[in-house]
C-alpha positions in Angstrom: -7.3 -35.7 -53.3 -10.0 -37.0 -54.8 -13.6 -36.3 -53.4 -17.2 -38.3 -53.8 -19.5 -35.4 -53.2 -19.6 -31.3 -52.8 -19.9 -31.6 -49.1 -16.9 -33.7 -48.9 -15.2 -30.8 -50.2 -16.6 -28.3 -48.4 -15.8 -29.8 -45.0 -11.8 -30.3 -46.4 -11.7 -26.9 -47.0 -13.2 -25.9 -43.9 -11.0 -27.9 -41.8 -7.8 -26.3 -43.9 -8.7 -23.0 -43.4 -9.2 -23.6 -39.5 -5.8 -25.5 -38.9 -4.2 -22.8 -41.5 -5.9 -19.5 -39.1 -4.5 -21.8 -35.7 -0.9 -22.5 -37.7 -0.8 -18.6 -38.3 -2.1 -17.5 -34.7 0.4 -19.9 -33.3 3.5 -18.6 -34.8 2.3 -15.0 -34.3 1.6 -16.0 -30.4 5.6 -17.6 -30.0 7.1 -14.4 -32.2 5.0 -11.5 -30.1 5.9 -13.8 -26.6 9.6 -14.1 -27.8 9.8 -10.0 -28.6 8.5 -9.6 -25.0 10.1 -11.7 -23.0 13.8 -10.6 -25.3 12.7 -7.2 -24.4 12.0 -7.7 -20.4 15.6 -9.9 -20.0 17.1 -6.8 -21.8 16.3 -4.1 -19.4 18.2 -2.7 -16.7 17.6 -3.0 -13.0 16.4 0.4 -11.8 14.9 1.7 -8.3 11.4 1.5 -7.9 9.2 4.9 -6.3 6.2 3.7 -4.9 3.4 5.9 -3.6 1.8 5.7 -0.3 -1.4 8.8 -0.1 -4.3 9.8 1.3 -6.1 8.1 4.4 -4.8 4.5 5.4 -8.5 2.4 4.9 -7.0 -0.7 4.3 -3.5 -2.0 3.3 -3.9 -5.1 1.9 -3.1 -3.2 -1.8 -0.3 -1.8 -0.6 1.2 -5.0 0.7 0.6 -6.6 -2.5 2.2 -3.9 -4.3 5.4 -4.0 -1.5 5.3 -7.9 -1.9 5.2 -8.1 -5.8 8.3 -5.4 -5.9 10.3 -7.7 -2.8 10.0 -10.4 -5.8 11.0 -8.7 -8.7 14.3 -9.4 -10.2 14.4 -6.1 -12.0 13.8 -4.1 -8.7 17.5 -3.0 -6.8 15.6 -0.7 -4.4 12.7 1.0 -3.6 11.9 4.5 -3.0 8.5 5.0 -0.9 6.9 8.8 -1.4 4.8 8.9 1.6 2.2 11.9 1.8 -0.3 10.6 4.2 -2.4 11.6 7.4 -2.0 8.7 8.3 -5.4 6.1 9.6 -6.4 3.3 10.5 -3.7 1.8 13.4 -3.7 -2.0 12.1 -3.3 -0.5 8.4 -0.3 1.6 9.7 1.3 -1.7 11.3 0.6 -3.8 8.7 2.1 -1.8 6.3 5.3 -0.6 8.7 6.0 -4.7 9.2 6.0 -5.3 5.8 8.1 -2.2 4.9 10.5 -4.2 7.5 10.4 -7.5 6.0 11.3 -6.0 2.2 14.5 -3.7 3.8 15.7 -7.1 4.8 15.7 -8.0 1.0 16.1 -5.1 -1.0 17.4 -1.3 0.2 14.1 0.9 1.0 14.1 4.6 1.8 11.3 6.7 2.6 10.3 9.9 1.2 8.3 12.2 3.5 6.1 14.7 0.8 3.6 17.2 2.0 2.4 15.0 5.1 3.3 12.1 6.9 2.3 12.1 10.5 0.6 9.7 12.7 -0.2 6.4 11.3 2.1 7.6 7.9 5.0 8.6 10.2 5.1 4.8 12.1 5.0 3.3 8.7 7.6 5.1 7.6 9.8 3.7 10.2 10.1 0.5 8.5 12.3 2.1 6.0 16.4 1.8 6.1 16.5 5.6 6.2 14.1 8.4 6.2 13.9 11.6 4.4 11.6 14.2 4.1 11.6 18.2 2.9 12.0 21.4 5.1 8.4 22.0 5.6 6.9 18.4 5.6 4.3 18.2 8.3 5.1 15.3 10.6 5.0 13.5 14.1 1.7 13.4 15.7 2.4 10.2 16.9 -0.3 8.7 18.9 -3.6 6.9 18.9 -7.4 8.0 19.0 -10.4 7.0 18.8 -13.4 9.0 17.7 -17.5 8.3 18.1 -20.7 10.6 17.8 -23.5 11.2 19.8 -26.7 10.9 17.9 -29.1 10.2 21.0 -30.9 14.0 20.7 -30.8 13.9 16.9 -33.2 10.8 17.7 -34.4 12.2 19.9 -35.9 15.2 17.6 -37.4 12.5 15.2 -38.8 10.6 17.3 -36.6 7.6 17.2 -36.1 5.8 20.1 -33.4 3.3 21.1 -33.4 0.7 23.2 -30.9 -2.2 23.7 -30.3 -5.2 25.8 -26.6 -6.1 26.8 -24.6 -9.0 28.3 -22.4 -6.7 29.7 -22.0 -3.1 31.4 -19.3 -2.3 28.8 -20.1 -4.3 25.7 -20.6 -2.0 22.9 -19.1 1.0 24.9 -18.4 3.4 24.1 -21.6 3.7 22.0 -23.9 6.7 19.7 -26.2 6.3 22.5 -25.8 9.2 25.3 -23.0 10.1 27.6 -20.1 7.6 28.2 -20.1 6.5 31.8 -16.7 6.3 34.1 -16.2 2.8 33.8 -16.3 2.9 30.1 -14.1 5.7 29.8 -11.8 4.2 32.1 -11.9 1.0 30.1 -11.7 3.2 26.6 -8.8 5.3 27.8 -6.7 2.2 28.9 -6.7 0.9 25.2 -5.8 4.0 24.1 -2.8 3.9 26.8 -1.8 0.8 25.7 -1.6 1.3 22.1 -0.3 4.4 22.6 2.3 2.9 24.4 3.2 0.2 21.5 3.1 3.0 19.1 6.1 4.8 21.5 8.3 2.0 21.9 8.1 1.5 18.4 9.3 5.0 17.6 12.2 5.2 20.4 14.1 1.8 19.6 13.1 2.5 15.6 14.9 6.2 16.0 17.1 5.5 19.6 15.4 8.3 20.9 16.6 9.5 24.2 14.3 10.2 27.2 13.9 14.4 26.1 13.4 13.8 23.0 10.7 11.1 23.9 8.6 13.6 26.2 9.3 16.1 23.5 7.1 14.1 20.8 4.8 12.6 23.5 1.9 14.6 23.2 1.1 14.3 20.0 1.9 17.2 18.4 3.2 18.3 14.6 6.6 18.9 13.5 8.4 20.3 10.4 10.9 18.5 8.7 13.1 21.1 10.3 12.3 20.2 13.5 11.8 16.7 12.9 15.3 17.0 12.1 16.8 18.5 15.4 14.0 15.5 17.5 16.3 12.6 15.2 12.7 11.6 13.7 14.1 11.7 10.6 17.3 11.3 9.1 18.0 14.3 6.4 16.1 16.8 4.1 15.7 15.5 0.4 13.7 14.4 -2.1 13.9 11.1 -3.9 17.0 12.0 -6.2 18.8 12.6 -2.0 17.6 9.1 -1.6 18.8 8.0 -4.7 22.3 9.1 -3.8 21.6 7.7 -0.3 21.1 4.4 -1.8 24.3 4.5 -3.9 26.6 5.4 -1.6 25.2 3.7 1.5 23.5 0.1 -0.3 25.6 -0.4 -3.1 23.3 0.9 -5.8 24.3 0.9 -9.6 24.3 5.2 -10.0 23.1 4.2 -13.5 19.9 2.8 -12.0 16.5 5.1 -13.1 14.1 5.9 -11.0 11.2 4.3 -12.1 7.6 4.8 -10.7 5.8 1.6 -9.8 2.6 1.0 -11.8 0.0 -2.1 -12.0 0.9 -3.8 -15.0 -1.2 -2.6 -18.2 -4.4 -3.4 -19.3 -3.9 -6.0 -22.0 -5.0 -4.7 -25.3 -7.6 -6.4 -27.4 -5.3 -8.9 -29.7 -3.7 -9.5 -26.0 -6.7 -11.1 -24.8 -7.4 -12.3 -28.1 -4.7 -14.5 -28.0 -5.2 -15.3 -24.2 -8.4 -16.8 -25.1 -7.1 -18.8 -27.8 -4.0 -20.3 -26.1 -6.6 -21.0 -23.3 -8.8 -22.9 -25.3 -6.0 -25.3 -26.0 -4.9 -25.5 -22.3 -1.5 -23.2 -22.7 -0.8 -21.2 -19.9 -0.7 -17.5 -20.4 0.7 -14.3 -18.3 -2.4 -12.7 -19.0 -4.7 -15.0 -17.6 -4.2 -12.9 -14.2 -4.7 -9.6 -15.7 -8.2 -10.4 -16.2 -9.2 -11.0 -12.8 -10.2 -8.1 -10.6 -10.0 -8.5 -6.7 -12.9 -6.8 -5.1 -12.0 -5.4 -1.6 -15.0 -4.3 1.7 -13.6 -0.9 2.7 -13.6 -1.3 6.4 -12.9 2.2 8.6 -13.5 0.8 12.0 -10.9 0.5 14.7 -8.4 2.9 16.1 -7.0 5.1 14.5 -3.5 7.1 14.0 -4.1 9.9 11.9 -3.6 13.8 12.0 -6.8 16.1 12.0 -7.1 19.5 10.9 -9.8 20.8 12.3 -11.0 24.4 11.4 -14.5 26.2 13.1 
């Protein structure tokens, strides 16, 4: 090729070199995708042990989580460790229907650790079976709903409150001095009702009979032991006991690892690199979603189903 000036030259080469550096990113883009994608199609399908601790706040991770391993090919079953006071009541439900809707598709068991009472035990009822270990603290199985009074604290600081209301009992019970009857009649008869729910979940989940119904009815804690002997839960084990439960009851591959469920990885830096690229020229890329986070309000309001240990 013959050129009329330097420039002419200059912009050639500089051209070249950039359809040379996109030529070499291209084919190192389809080899590193290929080595992935040969590696994912070559694995084995294993059983998934998912995590469910601390106090329920919200659930919307955790049904994310339980919806992402419903859809995954490579998933046979799923193990859910469960060591939670429990929390929030809608949180519990939440995550118990969805617990229901995945043991339609795919063979769950739950796995009672160190605690699972309350709002952790009624989730755990969406499970196909239930274990949990000899001194697992569980039951208290019921609803509550806690507020403070912070009228004298005011009081001493010479803040004063005042309020107009549409109603006698909107905003009751409030921080604001001593409940009246009416709205703890009004509060008590939610809790009743919920209460209730929470109960007839529990008896047609387990077939409890009518002793063993007054038996857990006041909200006390069980060991597994006991929670044994009440039919709360089915048998003492850990996750390997629910492994075998799975095999010989679902059908399971016994070859199938236990693996524990993690968010995918942070992509490294010649990951995004190459993201970045292949967007530029419009190519769609599995880790375009790795890059978005998902912020989430933390929102503790609302009844709750979770087991306190107080100490004076």
């Amino acid at each position: 090729m013959v050129f009329i000036n330097n420039s002419d030259s200059k912009g050639y080469r500089r051209r070249l070199f950039f359809w040379r550096t996109i030529s070499v990113i291209t084919v190192a883009i389809i080899v590193y995708l290929s080595f992935e994608n040969q590696e994912k199609s070559s694995s084995n399908d294993y059983i998934a042990n998912y995590n469910i601790s601390g106090l329920l706040i919200s659930a919307d991770e955790i049904i994310e989580d339980l919806e992402e391993l419903k859809s995954n090919n490579e998933v046979n079953s799923i193990i859910i460790s469960v060591d939670s006071p429990g929390g929030t009541t809608v949180s519990a439900e939440e995550i118990y229907l969805k617990l229901k809707e995945v043991s339609l598709v795919k063979p769950t068991a739950i796995v009672m650790r160190n605690i699972a009472t309350s709002g952790a035990y009624l989730l755990s009822l969406g499970g196909d079976v239930i274990f949990s270990r000899e001194n697992t603290i569980t039951g208290s199985i019921g609803v509550l709903l806690q507020w403070a009074r912070i009228d004298e604290a005011l009081s001493k600081l010479g803040i004063e409150v005042n309020e107009i209301k549409s109603g006698k009992l909107k905003a009751e019970p409030d921080f604001f001095g001593e409940i009246d009857e009416a709205a703890q009649q009004v509060t008590k008869e939610i809790i009743d009702e919920t209460f209730d729910w929470f109960l007839r979940i529990v008896k047609v989940e387990r077939d409890l009979n009518p002793t063993e119904i007054m038996k857990i009815s006041d909200g006390r804690i069980f060991t597994g032991r006991q929670a044994i002997e009440l039919n709360l839960v089915d048998e003492i084990g850990d996750k390997n006991d629910a492994k075998r439960w799975l095999i010989e009851n679902k059908g399971i591959d016994s070859s199938s690892p236990i693996i524990d469920y993690g968010k995918s990885k942070k992509p490294s830096f010649i990951e995004l690199s190459l993201a970045n690229i292949m967007d530029y020229f419009n190519i769609s890329t599995p880790y375009t979603g790795r890059i978005r986070s998902n912020l989430s309000l933390i929102n503790n309001g609302g009844l709750q189903s979770v087991w306190e240990q107080r100490t004076n």
